[in-house]
C-alpha positions in Angstrom: 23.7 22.2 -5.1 20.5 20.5 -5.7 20.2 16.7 -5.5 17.8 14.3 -7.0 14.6 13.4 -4.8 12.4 10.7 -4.8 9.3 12.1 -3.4 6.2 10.5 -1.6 3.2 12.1 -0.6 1.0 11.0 1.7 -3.3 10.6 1.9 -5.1 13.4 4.4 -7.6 15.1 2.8 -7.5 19.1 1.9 -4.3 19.0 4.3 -3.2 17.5 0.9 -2.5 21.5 -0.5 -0.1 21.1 2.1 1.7 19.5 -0.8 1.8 22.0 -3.2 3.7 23.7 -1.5 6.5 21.4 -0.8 7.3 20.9 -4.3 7.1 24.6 -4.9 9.9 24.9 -2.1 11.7 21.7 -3.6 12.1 23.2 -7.1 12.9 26.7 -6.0 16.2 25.4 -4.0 17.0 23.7 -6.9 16.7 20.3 -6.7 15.3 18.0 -9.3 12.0 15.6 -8.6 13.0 12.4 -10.4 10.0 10.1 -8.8 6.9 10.7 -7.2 4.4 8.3 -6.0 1.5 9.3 -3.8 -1.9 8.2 -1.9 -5.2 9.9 -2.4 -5.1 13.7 -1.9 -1.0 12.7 -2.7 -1.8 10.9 -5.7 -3.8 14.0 -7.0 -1.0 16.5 -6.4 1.7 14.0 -7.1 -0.2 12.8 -10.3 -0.2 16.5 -11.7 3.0 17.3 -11.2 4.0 14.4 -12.7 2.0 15.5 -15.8 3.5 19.0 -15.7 0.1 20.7 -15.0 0.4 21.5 -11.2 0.0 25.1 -11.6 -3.2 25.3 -13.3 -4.6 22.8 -10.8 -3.1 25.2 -8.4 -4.9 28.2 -9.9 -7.9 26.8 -9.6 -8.1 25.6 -6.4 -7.0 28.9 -5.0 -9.9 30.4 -6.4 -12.9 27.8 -4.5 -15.1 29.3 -2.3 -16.7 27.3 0.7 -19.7 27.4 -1.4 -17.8 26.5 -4.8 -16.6 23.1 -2.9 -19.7 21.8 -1.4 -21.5 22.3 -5.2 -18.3 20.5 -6.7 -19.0 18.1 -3.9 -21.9 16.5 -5.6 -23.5 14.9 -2.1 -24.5 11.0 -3.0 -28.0 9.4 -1.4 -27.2 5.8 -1.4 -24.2 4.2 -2.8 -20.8 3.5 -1.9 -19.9 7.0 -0.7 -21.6 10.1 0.7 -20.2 12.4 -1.7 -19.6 11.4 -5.8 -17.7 14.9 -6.7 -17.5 13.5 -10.3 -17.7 17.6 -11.4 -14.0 17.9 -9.3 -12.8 15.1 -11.1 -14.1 16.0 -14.2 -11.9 19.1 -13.6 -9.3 17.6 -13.0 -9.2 15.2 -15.7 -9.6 18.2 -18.4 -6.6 19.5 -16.6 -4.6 17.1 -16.8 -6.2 16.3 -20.7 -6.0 12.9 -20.9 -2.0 12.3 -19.4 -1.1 9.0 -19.4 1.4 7.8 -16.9 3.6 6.2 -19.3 3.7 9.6 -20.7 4.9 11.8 -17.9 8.6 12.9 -17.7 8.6 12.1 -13.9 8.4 8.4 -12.7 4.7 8.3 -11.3 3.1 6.0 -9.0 -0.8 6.0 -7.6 -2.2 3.8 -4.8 -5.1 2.3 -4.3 -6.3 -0.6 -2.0 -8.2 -3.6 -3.6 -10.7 -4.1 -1.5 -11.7 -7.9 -3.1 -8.8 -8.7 -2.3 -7.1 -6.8 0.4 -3.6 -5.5 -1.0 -2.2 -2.6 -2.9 -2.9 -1.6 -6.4 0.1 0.4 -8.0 -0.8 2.5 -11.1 2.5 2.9 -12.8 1.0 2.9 -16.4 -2.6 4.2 -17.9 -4.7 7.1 -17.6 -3.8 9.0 -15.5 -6.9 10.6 -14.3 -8.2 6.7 -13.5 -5.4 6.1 -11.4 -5.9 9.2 -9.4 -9.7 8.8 -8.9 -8.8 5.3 -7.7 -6.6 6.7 -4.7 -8.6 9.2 -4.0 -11.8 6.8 -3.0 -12.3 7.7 0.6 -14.2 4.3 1.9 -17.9 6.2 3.0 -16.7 9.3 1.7 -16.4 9.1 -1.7 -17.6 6.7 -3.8 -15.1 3.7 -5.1 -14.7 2.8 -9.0 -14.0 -0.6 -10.5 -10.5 -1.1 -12.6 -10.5 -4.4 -14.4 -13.0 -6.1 -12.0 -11.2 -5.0 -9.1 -12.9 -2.6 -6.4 -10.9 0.3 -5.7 -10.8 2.6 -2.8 -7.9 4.8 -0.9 -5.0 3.9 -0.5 -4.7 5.3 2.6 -5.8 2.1 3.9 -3.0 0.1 3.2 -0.3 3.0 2.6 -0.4 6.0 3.4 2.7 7.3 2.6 3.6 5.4 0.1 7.7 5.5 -0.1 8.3 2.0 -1.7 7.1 2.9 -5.3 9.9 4.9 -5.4 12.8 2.0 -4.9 14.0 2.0 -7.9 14.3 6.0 -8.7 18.1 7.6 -9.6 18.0 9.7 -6.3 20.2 11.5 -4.0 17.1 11.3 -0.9 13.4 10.0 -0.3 11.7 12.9 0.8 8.1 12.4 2.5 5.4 14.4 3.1 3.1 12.9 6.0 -0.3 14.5 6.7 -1.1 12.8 9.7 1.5 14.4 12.6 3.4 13.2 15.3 6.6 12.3 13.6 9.5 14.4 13.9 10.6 16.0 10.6 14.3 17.1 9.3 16.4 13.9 10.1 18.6 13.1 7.5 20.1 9.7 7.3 23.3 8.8 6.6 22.5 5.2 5.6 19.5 4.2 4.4 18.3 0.7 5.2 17.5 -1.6 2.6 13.9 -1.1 0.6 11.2 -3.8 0.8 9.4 -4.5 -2.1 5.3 -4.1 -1.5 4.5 -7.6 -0.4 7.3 -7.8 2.1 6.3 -5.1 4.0 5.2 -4.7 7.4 1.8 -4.4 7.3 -0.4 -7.6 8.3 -2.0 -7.0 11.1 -0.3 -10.0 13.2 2.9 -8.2 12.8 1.3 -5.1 14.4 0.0 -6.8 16.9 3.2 -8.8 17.9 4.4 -5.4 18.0 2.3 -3.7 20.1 2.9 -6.7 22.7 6.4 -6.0 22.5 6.0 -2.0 23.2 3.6 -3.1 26.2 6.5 -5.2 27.8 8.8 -2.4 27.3 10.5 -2.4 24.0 9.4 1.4 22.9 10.7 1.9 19.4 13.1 4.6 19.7 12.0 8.2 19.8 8.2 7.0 20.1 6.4 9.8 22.0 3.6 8.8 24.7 1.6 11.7 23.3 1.9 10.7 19.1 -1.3 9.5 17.8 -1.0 5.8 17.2 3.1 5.9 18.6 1.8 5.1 22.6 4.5 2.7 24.1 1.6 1.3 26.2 -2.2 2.4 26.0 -3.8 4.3 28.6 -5.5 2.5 31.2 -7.4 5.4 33.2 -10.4 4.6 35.8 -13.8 4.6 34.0 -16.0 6.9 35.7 -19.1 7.8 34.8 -19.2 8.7 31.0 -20.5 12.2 29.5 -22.2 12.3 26.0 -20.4 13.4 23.3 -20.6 16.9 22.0 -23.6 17.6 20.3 -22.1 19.1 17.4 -19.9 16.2 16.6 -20.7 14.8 13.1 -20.7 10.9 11.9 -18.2 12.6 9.2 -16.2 14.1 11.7 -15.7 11.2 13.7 -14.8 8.6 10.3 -12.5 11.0 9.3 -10.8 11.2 12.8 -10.8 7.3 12.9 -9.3 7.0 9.7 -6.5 9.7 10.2 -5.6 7.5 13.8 -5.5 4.4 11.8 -3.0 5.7 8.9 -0.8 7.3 11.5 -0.2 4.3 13.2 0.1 2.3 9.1 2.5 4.5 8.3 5.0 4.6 11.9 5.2 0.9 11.2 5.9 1.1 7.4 8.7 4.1 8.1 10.0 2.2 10.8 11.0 -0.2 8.3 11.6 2.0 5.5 12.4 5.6 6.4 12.9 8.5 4.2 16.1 11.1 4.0 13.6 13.9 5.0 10.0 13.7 6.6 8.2 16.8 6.1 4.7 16.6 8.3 1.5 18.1 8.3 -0.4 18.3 12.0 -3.5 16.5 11.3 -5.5 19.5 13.1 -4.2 22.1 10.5 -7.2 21.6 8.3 -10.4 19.0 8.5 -10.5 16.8 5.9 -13.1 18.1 3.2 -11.7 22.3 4.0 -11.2 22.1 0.2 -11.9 25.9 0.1 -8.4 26.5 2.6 -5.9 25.6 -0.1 -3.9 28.4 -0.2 -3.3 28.5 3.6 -2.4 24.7 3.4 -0.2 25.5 0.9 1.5 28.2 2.9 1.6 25.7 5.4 3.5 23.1 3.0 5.7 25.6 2.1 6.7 26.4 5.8 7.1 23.2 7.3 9.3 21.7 4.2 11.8 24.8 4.6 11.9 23.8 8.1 12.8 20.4 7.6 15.0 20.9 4.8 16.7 23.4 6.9 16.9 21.4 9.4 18.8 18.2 7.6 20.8 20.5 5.7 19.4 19.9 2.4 
């Protein structure tokens, strides 16, 4: 029988596909999408489902070339970000033909971080095309816009999964979708602890940090792995020998994009550990680099497999 989901989908570049395919899997077994909210790549897909014009998005992606990308790309001398890609959003905005959120039949959130004044922007109403290029503002990356004075960039920053939005949603189960690894996926709860509104949650960095002392003196938050990016009970303390460059062919991109991924898997442990979802479906960050916007249909496959898997494995 299918139940009613409250969906969030999480910020990670082209792994984002990866969520395509989980709400193809989702509505095939039947059960009904009654809220999405989602960060960057998340808002994007979440945003056009939402709208009800996922599959032509989805056609179209499937048909980019390597090539097709980088020209869609539209690479940015000087700025706010190294790439504009104003052509992929004016895509996606005649897709989804100028949606509002209001509009939608599903319950839609987008995030986006206010940069002025360091907190969360929720989107719940307006174009929806504004909201999603708002979220999707990779700091560096891609250029940020400016909504009402306020300077907007990923959300990823702040959220990036982004399960609160979706509080107040008629559902049986939260299901996330996590493109950032190391959590383990399929765990049902059978009570879910109570929701915190977006300025109670954890998040300011003196809670992390009071945290992170307590993990160093022992208290490991249960079923933290010594090996999960950002989930270390204690940090590493090797000898420092002598160092070796770095690899030649390591780019300043690859390396932001690395440092970002690290910094939103350790965000979003702290924000599930106080606000878990029913089911966590996750991506490996090493399944795709972030702008391998030419790879969507493997990373859709990919969605596809691991959310059977972990609705499998919570019985859903």
């Amino acid at each position: 029988m299918g139940r009613r989901v409250a969906l969030a989908l999480g910020a990670g570049g082209a792994r984002g596909y990866a969520h395509i395919g989980a709400i193809q899997v989702l509505r095939e077994r039947g059960h009904e999408v009654v809220a999405v909210a989602g960060t960057s790549m998340g808002a994007l897909v979440g945003g056009l489902a939402a709208a009800e014009r996922l599959d032509a998005y989805t056609e179209w992606v499937t048909g980019l070339s390597q090539f097709d990308v980088w020209r869609l790309l539209d690479m940015n001398v000087g700025g706010g970000g190294a790439i504009r890609a104003e052509r992929v959003f004016s895509r996606v905005g005649e897709i989804l033909e100028g949606r509002l959120i209001e509009d939608c039949a599903i319950p839609f959130t987008a995030v986006a971080t206010d940069l002025d004044h360091r907190r969360e922007v929720w989107f719940q109403r307006g174009p929806m095309a504004t909201a999603i290029r708002a979220s999707v503002a990779i700091p560096s990356l891609v250029t940020p816009i400016v909504v009402d004075g306020r300077l907007l960039v990923d959300g990823g920053l702040m959220n990036p999964v982004p399960i609160e939005p979706t509080a107040a949603a008629p559902s049986d189960l939260t299901v996330a979708v996590s493109l950032q690894g190391g959590h383990r996926h399929g765990v049902l709860r059978e009570h879910a602890s109570p929701v915190r509104t977006a300025s109670g949650i954890v998040g300011p960095v003196r809670a992390l940090t009071h945290r992170l002392a307590a993990r160093r003196a022992g208290a490991v938050a249960e079923g933290a792995a010594e090996t999960d990016v950002g989930a270390a009970g204690s940090p590493e303390t090797p000898e420092a020998p002598d160092h070796t460059p770095a690899p030649k062919d390591l780019q300043s991109a690859e390396i932001f994009n690395r440092s970002f991924d690290t910094m939103a898997a350790l965000i979003t442990r702290y924000r599930m550990a106080s606000n878990p979802p029913d089911v966590l479906v996750t991506v490996p960050t090493d399944a795709c680099r972030t702008m391998d916007f030419h790879r969507a249909a493997e990373m859709i496959a990919l969605g596809r497999e691991l959310t059977e898997k972990a609705l499998d494995d919570a019985g859903v």
